[in-house]
N, C-alpha and C positions, 0 to 999 in steps of 0.2 A: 641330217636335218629331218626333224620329225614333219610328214605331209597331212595338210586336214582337208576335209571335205567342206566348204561353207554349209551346204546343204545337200539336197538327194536329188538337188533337177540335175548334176552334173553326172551322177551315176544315171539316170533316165537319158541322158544324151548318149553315153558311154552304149547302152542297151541295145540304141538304133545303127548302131554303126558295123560294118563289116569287122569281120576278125582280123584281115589284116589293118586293119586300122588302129583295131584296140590293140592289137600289140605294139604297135610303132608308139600310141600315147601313153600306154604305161612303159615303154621304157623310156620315153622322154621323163617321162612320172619319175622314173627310177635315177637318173641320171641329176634331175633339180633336186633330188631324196642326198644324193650322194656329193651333190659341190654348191648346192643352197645357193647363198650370193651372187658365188663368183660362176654360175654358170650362164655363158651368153652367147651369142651368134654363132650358130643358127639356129641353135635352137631354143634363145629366148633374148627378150626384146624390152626394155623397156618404152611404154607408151604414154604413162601419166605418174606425177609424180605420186606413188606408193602403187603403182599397177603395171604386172607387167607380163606379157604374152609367151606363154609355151607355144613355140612353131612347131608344129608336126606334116610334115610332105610326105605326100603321096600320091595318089589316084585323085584324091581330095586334100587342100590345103586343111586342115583343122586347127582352129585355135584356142589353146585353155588360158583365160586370165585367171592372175593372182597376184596375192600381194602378200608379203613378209608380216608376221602380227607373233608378237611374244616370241619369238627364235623359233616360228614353224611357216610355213610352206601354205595359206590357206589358197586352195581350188575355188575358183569364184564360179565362172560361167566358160560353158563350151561353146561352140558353134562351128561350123563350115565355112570356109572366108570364099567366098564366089566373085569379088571383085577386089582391086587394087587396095583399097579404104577397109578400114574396120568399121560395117556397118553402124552409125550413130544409134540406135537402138540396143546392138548387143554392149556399147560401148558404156550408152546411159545406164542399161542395166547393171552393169558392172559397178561403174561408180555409185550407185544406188546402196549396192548390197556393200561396196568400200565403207560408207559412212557406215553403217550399221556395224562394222568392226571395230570402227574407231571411235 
């Protein structure tokens, strides 16, 4: 399954992060690249209907939303999960940039 970047704030998240980091997200990256749909717990999640979260654990929980659009893979938004919830704010913006797909 081909993966798209919605935009270039996800690569700017990508920039701030430690190196072990970006490797554990690009191989999550690599792994939804390689079984698309059907890849799920644990390391992805659906949260809303067409949105749905790459888990990546570590040092820091990190999560990439996305959502299926034309038979590709689009990267929505990144972020740091620091509490139980997926912050309302990264979650609004998420759904924000959704409509704009659809």
């Amino acid at each position: 399954m081909e993966i798209k970047f919605f935009d270039d704030s996800l690569e700017k998240f990508l920039e701030f992060q430690d190196n072990s980091s970006v490797a554990k997200i690009l191989r999550t990256i690599d792994l939804l690249e390689a079984f698309g749909y059907k890849l799920s717990m644990p390391h992805s999640k659906k949260i809303a209907e067409n949105l749905f979260e790459l888990r990546i654990h570590g040092v820091q929980k990190i999560r990439i939303l996305y959502t299926f659009h034309k038979s590709k893979a689009v990267l929505i938004h990144g972020f740091v999960k620091k509490s139980m919830k997926i912050p309302k704010k990264d979650l609004n913006f998420a759904l924000q940039k959704l409509r704009q797909i659809r």
